[in-house]
N, C-alpha and C positions, 0 to 999 in steps of 0.2 A: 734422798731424804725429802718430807713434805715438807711444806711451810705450812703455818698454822693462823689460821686468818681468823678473828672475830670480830663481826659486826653488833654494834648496838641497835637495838628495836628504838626507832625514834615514837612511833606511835603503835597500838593494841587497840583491841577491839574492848569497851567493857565487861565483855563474858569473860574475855583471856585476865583479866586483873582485877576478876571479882565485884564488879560496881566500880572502881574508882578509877581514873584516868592516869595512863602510865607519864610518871615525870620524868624529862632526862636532866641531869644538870647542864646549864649552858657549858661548861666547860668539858663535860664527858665526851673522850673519841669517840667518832662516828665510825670507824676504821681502826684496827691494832692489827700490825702484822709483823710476824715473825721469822726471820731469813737465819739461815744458818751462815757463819762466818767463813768460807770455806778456805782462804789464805792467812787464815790466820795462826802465827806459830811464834809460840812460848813457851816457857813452860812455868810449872808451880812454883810459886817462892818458898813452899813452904818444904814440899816433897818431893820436887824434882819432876815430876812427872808431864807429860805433856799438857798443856791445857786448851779446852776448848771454848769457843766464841759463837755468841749470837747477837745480831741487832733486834733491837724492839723498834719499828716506826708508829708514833699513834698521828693519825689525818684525824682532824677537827671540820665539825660544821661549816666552819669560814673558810676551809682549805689549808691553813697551816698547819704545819707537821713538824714534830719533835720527835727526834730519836737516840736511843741510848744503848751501849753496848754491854753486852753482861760477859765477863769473862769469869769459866769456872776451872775446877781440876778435871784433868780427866779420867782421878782415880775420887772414890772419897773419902777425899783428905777434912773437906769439908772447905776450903779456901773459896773465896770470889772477889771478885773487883766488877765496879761498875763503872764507864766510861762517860 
């Protein structure tokens, strides 16, 4: 399974943004990355069914990093939790 990485464009050229100069907010990731949970076992509260996990890490301009865990069903039951 890949992980799924996206980086923010800190600066653009003004042809790529039309005349105006691209803004980030200070606080927007500079870094979002996406790992799958591979030890992860539970299951649904709602259906019983096994469920599956992933962490999100977002890395910041300054270096700090927050991350949160997404737990879903692994049928669709439609159930999730956020860690």
């Amino acid at each position: 399974m890949a992980d799924l990485v996206v980086r923010s464009r800190l600066t653009a050229s003004p042809e790529a943004v039309g005349e105006r100069p691209l803004r980030v907010r200070a606080d927007a990731p500079v870094l979002v990355t996406v790992y799958p949970v591979l030890d992860h076992f539970s299951t649904c509260p709602r259906c019983g069914y096994p469920a599956e996990a992933s962490a999100t890490v977002r890395t910041y301009a300054d270096g700090a990093t927050e991350s949160e865990t997404l737990i879903t069903c692994g049928m669709p039951c439609g159930w999730d939790e956020v860690r």
